[in-house]
N, C-alpha and C positions, 0 to 999 in steps of 0.2 A: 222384729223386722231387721232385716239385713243392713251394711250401709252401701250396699248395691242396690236396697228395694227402693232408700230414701232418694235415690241419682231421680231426680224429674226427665220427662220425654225432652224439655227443650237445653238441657243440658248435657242429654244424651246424645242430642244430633248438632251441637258448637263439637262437643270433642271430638263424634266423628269427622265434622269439618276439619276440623283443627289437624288431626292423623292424616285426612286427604291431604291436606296442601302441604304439610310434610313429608308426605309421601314422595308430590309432584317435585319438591324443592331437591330432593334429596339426589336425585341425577345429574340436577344442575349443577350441587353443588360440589359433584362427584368430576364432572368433569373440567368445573374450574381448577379444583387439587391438581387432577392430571397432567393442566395446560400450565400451571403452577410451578409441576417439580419438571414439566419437559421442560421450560422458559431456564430454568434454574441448573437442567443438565447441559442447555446449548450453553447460555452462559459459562458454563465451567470448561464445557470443551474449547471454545473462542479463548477465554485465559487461561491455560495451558496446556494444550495439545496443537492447535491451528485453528485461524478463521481466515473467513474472504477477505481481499481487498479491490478496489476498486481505483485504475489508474485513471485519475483526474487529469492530466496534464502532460505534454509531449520532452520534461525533463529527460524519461530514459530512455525516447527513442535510439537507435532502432530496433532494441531488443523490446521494447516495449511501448504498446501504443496509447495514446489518449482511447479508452474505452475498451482495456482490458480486463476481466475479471482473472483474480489469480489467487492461490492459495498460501496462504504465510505460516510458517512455521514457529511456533512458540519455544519450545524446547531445547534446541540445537545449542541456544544460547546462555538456559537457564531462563530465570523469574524473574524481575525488578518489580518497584513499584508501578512502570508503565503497561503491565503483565495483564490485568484482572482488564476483560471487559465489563462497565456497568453504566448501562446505557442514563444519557441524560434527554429526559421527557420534553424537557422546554427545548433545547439544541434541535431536539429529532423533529418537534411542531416548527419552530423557526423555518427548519431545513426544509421543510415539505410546503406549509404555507406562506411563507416570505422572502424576501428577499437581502433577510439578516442573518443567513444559514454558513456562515464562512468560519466555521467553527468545530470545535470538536466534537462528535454525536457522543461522547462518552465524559462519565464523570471525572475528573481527574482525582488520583488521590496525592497526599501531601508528598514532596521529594525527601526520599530517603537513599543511602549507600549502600550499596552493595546488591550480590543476587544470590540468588540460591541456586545453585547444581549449575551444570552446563558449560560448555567451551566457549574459546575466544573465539569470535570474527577473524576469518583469514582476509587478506588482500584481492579484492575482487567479488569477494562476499556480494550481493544484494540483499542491502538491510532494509527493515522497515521500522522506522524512527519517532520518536515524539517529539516535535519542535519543547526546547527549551520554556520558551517563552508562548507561544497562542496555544501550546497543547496540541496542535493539528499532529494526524498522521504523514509522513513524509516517507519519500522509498529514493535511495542513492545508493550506491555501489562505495565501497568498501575502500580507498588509497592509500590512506596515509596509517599505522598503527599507532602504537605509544609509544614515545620517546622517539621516535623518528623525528629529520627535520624533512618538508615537501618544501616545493619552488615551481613553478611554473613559468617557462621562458617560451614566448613565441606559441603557447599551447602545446608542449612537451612539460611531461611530470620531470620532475628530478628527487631523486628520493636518497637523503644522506648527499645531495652531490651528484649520485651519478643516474645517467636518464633514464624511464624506462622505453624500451624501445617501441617506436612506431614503424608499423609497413602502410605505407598506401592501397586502399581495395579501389574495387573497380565501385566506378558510382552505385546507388542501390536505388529502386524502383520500390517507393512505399504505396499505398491506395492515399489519394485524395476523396474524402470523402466531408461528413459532419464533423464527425472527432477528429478531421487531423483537415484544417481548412487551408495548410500550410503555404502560410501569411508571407509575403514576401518581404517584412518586416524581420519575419523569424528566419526565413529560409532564402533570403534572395534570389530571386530568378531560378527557383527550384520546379515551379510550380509550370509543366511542359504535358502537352502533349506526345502519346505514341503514336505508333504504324497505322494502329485500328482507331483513331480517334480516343482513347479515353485518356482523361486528365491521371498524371499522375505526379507524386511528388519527389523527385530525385535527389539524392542526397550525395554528399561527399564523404566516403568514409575511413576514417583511419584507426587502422588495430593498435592497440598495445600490445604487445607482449611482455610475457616474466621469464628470468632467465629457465623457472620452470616447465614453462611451456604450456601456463595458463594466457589466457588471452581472449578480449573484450572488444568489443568493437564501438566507435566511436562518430561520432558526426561532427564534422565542421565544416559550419555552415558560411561563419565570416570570420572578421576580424572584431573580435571584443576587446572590452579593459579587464576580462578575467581570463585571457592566454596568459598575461605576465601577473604572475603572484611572488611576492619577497620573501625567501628563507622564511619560512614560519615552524617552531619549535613545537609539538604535537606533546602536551603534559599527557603524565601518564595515566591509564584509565580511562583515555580519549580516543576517538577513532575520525581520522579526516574522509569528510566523505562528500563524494561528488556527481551529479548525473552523467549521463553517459553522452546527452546531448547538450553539448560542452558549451555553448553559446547561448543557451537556454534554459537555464538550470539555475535554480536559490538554492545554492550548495556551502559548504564552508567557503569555498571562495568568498560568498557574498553576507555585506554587513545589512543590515536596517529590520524591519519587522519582520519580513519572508525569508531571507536567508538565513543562512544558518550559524554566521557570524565566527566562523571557527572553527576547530575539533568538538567533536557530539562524546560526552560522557555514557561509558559503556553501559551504564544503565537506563540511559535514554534510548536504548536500542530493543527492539522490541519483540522479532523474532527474525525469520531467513525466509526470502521469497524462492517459493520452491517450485511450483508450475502456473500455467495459463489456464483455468478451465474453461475460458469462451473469451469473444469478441464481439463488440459490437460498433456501427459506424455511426453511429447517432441516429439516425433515422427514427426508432423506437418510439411508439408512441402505445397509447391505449386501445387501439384496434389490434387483436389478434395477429393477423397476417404477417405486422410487421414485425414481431417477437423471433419471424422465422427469417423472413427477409431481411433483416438487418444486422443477421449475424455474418463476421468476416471467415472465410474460408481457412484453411490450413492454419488457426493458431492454438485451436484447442490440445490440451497434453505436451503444448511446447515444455521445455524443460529452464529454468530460469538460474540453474547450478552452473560455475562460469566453467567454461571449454576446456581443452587442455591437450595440446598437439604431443603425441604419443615422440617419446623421446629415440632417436635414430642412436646408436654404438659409433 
């Protein structure tokens, strides 16, 4: 007799069981791999080629609003250690179910020198940064380089001594809405009605320009204690960097846990903010409708590369 004759009936029908539910596992476990190495390619694409970001906060008004999505460039600058996205599990649960979410959604890895490939941050740059100290993502515009000394008098840059130049624009007309409740704390007596009734939030705004004929546009809203900043010596490998809405902004101007206490080491700099791909006004909620309703007009494909007025002979 065979040792196929000796197989009993009830041992014959466990291993067919046993092939079935292998059978059934085996697409499951076909498509966890899949979801495996996609998780594994987005991840590689976010640290180094681009990923989203998500503007929090009305720092770089007016080129950018509280509730913009926008895309960042990784490579412009090269690699550092703040480079690699890898998401932190406990951060992402915090963030979703508590109210102890004021932190980084990502793992931080140890600080190390230097980067690999990539050019310098020019003057006007829009960078996206990794705070020193809480790890959080941060987005400021580019002022000061290395070895430069900056000064701030009256809310005028001063760069080596000499200033960069301001023109006064004409007021600008932002939306008042959820993302931009604009506080008369932040914006004094901004917050006005128009012609047709609707609230809107008006700003004062002042350009700089470079004798290149780059140029940014700025808000001042009052008078702060970070218009006047003292000679400060920019070490090298350092980049001073500041929000655009100048009265409102934890920039190198400003000391304590939020600001940024100083010049940002070029490897703290993470990659180049490069467009707008949506808007939203807060409104969003879990009802369908609102996914469409809540989105702001005219901002998608804006361009976030600074200006630069075509030079006259």
């Amino acid at each position: 007799m065979s040792a196929a004759e000796n197989i009993t009936e009830p041992e014959a029908d466990k291993a067919k069981a046993s092939q079935k539910q292998k059978s059934k596992l085996h697409p499951i476990l076909d498509e966890l791999k899949g979801f495996f190495w996609l998780l594994i390619a987005i991840l590689l694409f976010h640290s180094f080629v681009a990923k989203p970001f998500y503007i929090p906060s009305p720092s770089m008004m007016p080129i950018l609003l509280k509730g913009d999505r926008l895309v960042v460039s990784k490579y412009p600058y090269g690699w550092s250690y703040v480079s690699p996205t890898i998401p932190n599990p406990a951060a992402i649960f915090r963030w979703l179910f508590s109210d102890q979410g004021d932190e980084s959604l990502a793992i931080a890895l140890p600080e190390t020198e230097g980067r690999i490939w990539g050019g310098l941050p020019e003057r006007g740059d829009i960078v996206i940064l990794t705070h020193p100290d809480s790890k959080q993502d941060y987005i400021k515009r580019v002022i000061g380089l290395p070895g430069e000394t900056i000064e701030l008098r009256l809310g005028q840059v001063f760069i080596d001594g000499k200033p960069i130049a301001q023109e006064a624009q004409p007021s600008l007309k932002l939306p008042a809405d959820d993302n931009n409740e604009c506080s008369s704390i932040d914006f004094p007596n901004a917050l006005q009605y128009d012609d047709t009734g609707e609230l809107h939030c008006i700003v004062s705004i002042v350009r700089e320009k470079l004798p290149n004929g780059k140029y940014w546009d700025t808000i001042d809203a009052s008078d702060s204690e970070n218009d006047n900043v003292r000679p400060y010596n920019i070490p090298d490998g350092h980049y001073y960097l500041m929000g655009d809405n100048r009265d409102n902004s934890a920039d190198s101007r400003v000391s304590g846990p939020r600001g940024l206490g100083g010049a940002v080491k070029w490897e703290n700099i993470g990659g180049r903010a490069s467009f707008i791909t949506f808007s939203v006004d807060g409104t969003t909620s879990l009802n369908p409708t609102t996914w469409f309703s809540s989105l702001r007009s005219g901002r998608a494909g804006n361009s976030l590369r600074t200006k630069k007025e075509e030079q006259t002979k």
